[in-house]
N, C-alpha and C positions, 0 to 999 in steps of 0.2 A: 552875304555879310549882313545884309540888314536885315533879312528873315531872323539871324542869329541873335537880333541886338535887340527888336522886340519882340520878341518870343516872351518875354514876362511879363506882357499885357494879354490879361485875358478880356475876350471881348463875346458878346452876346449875339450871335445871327440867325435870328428866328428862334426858333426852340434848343438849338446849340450854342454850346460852351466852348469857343474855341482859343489858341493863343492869336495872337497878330502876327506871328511868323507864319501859321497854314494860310492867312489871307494871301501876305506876300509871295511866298514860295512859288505856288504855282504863276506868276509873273514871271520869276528868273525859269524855271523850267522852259515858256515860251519862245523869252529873249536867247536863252542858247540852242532852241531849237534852229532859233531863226537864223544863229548865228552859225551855227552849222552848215546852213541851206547855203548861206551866201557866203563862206569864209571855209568852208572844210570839217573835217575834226582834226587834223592837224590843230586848225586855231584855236580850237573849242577846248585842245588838249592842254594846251597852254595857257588859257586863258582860264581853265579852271587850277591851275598850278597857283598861277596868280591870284586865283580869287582866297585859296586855299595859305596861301603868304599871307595875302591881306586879312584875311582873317586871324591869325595868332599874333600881326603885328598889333590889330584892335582888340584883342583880349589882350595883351601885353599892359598898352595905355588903359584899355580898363579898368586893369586893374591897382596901376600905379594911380589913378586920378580916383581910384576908391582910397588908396588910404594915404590922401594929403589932408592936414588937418583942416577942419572946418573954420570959414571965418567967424571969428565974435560977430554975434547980432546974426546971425545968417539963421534962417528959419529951418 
């Protein structure tokens, strides 16, 4: 989910152009390895169900918090 959210930061590492989600990704890649190792893929299965919920329930608010109006004075 958070790979998803800054993915529109591009960021500069060495002579590459990358976004901030390829930083993140391979993080979550590790942590469900690990979560595999010590929990199954049963858990792993469900837990990506869940991540996969949680994801369209935060493009939902995304997008609803895109179009509330801006406040006066707000930069």
């Amino acid at each position: 989910l958070l790979a998803n959210v800054v993915s529109g930061k591009l960021c500069a590492v060495g002579p590459w152009t990358l976004t901030a989600g390829m930083l993140v990704f391979p993080l979550a890649f590790v942590l469900t390895d690990v979560m595999h190792d010590r929990h199954g893929a049963a858990f792993v299965q469900q837990l990506s169900w869940v991540t996969a919920g949680l994801q369209v329930v935060a493009y939902c608010l995304i997008q609803i918090v895109l179009v509330l109006p801006v406040a006066t004075g707000s930069p």
